[in-house]
N, C-alpha and C positions, 0 to 999 in steps of 0.2 A: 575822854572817849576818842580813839582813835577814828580817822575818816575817812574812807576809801572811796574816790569821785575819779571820775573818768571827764573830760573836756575836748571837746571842739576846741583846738585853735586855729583852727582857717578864720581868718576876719573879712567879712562881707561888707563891713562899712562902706568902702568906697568904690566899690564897684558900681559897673555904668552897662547900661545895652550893650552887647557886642553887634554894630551894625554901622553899615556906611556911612560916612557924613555928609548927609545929603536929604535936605526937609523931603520931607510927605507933601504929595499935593494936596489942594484944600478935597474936603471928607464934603464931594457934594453928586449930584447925578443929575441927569439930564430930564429924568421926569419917573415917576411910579413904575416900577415894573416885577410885579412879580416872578416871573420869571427867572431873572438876572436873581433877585434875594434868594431864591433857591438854590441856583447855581454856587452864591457864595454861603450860602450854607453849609455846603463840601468843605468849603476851605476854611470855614470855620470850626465845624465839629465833627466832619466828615471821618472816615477812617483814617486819612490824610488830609491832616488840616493842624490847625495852628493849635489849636486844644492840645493834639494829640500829641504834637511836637512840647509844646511847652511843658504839659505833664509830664513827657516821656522824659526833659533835660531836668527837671528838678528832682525827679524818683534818682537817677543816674547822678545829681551832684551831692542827693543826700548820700548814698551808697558809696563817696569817694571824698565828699568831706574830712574826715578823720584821717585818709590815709595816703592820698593824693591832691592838695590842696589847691595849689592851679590849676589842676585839669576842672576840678569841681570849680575854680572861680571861674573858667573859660566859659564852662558850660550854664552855670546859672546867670552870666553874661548874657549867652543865648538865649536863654530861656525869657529875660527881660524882655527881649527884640520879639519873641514871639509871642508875648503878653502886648506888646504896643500894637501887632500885627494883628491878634482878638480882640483888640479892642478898637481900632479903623474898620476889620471886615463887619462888626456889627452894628455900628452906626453906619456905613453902607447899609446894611440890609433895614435896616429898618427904615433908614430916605425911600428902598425902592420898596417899601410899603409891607417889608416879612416881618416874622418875629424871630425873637433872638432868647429860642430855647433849649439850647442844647440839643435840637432835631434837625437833622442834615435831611434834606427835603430834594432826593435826584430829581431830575424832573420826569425820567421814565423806571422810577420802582416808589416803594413805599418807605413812609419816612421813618429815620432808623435815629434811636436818642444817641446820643455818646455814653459812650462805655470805657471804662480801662481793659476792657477786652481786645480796644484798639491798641495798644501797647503794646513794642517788643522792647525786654529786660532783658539782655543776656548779662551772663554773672561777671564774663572778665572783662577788663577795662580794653583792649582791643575790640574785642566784638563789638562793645557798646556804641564807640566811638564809627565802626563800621556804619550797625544800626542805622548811627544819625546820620551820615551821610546819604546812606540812602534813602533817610525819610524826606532827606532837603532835597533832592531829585527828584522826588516823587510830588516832593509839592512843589516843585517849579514846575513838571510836565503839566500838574493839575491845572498849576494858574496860568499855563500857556493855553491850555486845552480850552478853558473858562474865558480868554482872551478874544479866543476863536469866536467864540457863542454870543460874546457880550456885544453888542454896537451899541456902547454908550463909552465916550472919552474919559469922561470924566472918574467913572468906574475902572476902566482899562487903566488907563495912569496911576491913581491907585496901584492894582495890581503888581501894573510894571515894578514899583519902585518897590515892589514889597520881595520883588523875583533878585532884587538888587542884593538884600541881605540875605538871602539864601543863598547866593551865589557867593558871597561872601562868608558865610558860616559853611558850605564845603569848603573853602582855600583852608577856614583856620583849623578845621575837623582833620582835614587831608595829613596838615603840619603837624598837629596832635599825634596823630596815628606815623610818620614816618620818625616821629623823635623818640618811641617808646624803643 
């Protein structure tokens, strides 16, 4: 019997984070604050947050797997960094006393679950790459904005070091996009 199979050969084995080399501060805060857990709820599962981003690079490396294989290691590269980032903002939030459910809790509207509603898919590989640029802007304004709000160090540092690889995943998105 003959047998007609179609295969992925991009190999993911040895891929790693795509992000700075530079430790995380310790994942601690300065005392309970509700507050602050809300704000970083944004940036957890918010429209713009690390959910949103991380979903958005793994839908875009599955879709380029098969047929652009670096650009799809680059990206599920990122998407690692962005799984390490949802996983520091939520042990924050739950030090400053939140919970860690999928609900981005503004502190002046009502709280809104995550959705892949939050997601922009555009089809060509240009676009896409655009996309993520500007989702990584958007979550640095966010985490500057949350900067502003927060007066807790220990949280803030945090933050900072998280604004580090996003500023880094524009330079290598940028390079992506001027090579195509």
């Amino acid at each position: 019997m003959e047998e007609n199979s179609l295969s992925n050969t991009c190999d993911f084995a040895s891929l790693r984070p795509v992000m700075v080399d530079l430790p995380y501060p310790p994942i601690q805060v300065e005392g309970q604050n509700l507050a602050y857990a809300n704000l970083i709820s944004m940036d957890y599962c918010g429209s713009v947050s690390e959910m949103t981003a991380l979903t958005q690079y793994i839908n875009n490396e599955n879709r380029l797997s098969c047929n652009n294989c670096s650009v799809a290691k680059t990206l599920l590269g990122i998407a690692m960094s962005e799984m390490i980032h949802l996983q520091k903002l939520g042990e924050l939030i739950l030090l400053l006393g939140g919970t860690v459910d999928f609900v981005a809790r503004p502190h002046n509207g009502r709280p809104v679950m995550w959705t892949p509603e939050c997601l922009k898919l555009p089809d060509q590989l240009k676009a896409m790459l655009l996309t993520d640029v500007e989702g990584e802007y958007a979550a640095i304004n966010q985490y500057r904005m949350h900067i502003r709000m927060i007066k807790d160090a220990y949280v803030n540092a945090v933050l900072e070091r998280i604004i580090k690889d996003e500023e880094y995943h524009i330079m290598i998105l940028q390079t992506l996009v001027k090579n195509l």
